[in-house]
C-alpha positions as protocol buffer text, in pm:
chain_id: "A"
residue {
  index: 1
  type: UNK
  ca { x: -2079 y: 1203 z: -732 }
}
residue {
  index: 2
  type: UNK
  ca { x: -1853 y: 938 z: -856 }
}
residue {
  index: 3
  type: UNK
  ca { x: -1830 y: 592 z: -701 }
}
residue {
  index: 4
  type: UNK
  ca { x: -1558 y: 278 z: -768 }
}
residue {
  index: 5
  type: UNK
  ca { x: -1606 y: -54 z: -624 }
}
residue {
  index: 6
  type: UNK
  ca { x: -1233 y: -224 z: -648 }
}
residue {
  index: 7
  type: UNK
  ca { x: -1375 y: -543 z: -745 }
}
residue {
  index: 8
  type: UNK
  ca { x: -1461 y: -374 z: -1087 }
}
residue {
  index: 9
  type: UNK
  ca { x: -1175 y: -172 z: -1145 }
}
residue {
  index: 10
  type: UNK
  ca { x: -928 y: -281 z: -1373 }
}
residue {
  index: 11
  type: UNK
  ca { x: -591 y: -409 z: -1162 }
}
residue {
  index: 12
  type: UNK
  ca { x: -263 y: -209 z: -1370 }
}
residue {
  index: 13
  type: UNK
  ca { x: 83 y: -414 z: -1345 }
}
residue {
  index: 14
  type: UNK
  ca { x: 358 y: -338 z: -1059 }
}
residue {
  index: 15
  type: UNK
  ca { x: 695 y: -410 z: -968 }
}
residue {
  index: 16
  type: UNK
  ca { x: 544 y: -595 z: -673 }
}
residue {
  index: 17
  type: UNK
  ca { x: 344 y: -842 z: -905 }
}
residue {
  index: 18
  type: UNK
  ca { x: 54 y: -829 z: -671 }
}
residue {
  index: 19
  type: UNK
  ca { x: -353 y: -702 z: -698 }
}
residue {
  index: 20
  type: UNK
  ca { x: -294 y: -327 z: -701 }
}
residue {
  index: 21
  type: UNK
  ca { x: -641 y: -102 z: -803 }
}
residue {
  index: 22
  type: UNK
  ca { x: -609 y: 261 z: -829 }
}
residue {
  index: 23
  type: UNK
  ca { x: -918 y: 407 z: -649 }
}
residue {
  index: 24
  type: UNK
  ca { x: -850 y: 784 z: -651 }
}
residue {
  index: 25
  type: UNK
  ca { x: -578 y: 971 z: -866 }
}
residue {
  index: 26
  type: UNK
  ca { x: -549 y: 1323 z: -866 }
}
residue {
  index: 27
  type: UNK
  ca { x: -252 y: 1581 z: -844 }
}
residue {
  index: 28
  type: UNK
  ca { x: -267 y: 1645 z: -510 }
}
residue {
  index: 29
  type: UNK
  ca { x: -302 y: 1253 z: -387 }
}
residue {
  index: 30
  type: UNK
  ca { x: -331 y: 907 z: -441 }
}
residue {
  index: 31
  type: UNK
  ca { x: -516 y: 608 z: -278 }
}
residue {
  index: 32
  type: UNK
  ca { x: -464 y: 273 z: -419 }
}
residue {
  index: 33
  type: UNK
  ca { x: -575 y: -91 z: -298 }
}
residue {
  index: 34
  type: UNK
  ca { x: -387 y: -345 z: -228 }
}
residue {
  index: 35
  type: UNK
  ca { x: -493 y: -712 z: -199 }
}
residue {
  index: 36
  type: UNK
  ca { x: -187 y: -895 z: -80 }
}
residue {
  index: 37
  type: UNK
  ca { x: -273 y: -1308 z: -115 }
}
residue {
  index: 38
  type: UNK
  ca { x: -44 y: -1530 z: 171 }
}
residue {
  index: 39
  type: UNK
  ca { x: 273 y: -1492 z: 151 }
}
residue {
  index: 40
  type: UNK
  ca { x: 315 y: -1230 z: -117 }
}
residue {
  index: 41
  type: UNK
  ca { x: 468 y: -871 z: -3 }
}
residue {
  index: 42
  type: UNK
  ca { x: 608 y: -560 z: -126 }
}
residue {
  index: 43
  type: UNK
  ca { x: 947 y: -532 z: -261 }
}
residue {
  index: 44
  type: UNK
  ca { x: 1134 y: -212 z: -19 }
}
residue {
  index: 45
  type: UNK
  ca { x: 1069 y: 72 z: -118 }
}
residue {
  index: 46
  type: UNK
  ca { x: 1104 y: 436 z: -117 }
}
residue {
  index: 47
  type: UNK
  ca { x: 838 y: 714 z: -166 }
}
residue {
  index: 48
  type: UNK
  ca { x: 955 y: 1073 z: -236 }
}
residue {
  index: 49
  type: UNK
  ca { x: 576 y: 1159 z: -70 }
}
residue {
  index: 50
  type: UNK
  ca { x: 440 y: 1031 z: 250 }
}
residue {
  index: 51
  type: UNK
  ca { x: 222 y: 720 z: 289 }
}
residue {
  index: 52
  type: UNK
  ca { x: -31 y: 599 z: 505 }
}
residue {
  index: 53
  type: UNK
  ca { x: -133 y: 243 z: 508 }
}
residue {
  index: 54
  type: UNK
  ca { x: -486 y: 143 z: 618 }
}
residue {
  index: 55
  type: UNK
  ca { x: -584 y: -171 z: 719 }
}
residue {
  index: 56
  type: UNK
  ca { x: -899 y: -344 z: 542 }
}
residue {
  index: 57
  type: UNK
  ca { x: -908 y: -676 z: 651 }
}
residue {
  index: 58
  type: UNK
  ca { x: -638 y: -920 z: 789 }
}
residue {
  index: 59
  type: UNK
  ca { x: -298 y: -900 z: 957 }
}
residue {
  index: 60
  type: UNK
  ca { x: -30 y: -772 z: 736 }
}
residue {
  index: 61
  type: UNK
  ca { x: 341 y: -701 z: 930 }
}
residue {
  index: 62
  type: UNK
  ca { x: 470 y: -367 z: 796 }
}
residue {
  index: 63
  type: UNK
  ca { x: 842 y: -238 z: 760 }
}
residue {
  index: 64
  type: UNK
  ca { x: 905 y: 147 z: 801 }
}
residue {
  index: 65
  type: UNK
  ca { x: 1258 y: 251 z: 819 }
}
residue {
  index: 66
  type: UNK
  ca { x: 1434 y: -70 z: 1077 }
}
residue {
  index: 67
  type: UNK
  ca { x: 1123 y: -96 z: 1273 }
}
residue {
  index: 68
  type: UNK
  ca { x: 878 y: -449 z: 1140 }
}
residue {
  index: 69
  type: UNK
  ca { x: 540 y: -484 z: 1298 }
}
residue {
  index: 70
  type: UNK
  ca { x: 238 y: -680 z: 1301 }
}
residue {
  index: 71
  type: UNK
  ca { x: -55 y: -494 z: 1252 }
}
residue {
  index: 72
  type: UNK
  ca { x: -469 y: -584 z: 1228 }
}
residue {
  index: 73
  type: UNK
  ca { x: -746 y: -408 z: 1074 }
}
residue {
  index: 74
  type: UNK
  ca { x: -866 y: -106 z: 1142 }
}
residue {
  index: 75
  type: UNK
  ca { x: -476 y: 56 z: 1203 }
}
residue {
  index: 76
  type: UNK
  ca { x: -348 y: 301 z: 1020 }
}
residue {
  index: 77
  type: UNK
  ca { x: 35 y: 316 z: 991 }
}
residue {
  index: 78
  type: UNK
  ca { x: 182 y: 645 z: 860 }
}
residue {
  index: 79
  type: UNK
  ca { x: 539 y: 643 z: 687 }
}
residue {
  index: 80
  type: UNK
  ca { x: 741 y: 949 z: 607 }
}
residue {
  index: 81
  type: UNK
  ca { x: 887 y: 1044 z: 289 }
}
residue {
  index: 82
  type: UNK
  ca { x: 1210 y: 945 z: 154 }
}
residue {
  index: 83
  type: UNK
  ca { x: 1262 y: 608 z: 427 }
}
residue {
  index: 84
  type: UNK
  ca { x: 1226 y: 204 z: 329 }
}
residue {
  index: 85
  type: UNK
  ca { x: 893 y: 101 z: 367 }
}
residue {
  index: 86
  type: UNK
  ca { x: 691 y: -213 z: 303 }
}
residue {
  index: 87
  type: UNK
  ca { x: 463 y: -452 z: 324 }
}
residue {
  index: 88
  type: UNK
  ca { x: 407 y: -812 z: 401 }
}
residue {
  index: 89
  type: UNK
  ca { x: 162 y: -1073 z: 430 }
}
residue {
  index: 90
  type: UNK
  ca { x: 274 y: -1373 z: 645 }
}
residue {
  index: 91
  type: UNK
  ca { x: -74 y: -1523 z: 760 }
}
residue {
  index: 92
  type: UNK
  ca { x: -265 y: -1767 z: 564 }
}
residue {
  index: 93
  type: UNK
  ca { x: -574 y: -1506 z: 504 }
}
residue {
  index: 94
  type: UNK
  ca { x: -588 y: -1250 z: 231 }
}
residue {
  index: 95
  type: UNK
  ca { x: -452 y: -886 z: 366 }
}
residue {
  index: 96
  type: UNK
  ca { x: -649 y: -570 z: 223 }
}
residue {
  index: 97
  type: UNK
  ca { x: -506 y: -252 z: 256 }
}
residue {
  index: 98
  type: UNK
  ca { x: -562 y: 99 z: 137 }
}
residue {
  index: 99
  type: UNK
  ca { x: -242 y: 357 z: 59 }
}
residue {
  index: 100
  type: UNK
  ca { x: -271 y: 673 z: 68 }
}
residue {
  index: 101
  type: UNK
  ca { x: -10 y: 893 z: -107 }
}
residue {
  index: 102
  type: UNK
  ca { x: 8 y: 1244 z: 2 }
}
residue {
  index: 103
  type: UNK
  ca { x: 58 y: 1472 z: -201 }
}
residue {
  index: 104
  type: UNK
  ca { x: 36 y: 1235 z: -468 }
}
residue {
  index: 105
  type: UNK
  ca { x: 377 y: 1202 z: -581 }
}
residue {
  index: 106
  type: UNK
  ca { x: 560 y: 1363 z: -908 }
}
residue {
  index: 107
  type: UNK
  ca { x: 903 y: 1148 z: -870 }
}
residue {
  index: 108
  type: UNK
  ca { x: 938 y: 803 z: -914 }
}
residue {
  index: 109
  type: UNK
  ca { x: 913 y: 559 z: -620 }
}
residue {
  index: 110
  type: UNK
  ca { x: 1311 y: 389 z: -570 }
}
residue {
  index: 111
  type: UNK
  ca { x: 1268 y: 5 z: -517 }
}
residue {
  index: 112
  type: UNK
  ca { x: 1594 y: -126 z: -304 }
}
């Protein structure tokens, strides 16, 4: 058995220049947590894989494609492959949020 707390995981530097922790990483699929502080977010961008975005804790307002929406925690918010996606915080509380890349993917995510 093999168990991570996030808190103790060592954060790795994104394009997004927020708290990202790798939590699982295998070939067939990622999951990855995000702690997004107020008013940080995303950049747009595209996954050649689909994601699913699990709320932790907090509010965070999520782009898919043209469609922007508030969400709370305990949703889970599924994006396809291959269409804009992101992620913002807007409140003045921290947002926690787990990604889940499936299959874990072998081409490089697009910012736009």
């Amino acid at each position: 058995m093999k168990i991570r707390n996030y808190i103790k995981i060592e954060n790795e530097a994104n394009p997004h220049a927020i708290q990202s922790t790798k939590l699982y990483d295998k070939d067939h699929a990622q999951i990855i947590h995000l702690l997004l502080k107020a008013g940080e977010g995303l950049k747009p961008h595209i996954t050649p894989v689909d994601v699913a975005f699990y709320v932790l804790e907090g509010r965070p307002t999520i782009l898919i494609g043209e469609e922007k929406v508030q969400v709370k925690k305990d949703d889970i918010v599924e994006s396809p492959k291959d269409i804009v996606h992101c992620i913002y915080n807007e409140t003045d509380k921290d947002v926690r949020v787990l990604v889940m890349k499936l299959p874990k993917p072998i081409k490089k995510t697009i910012l736009v």
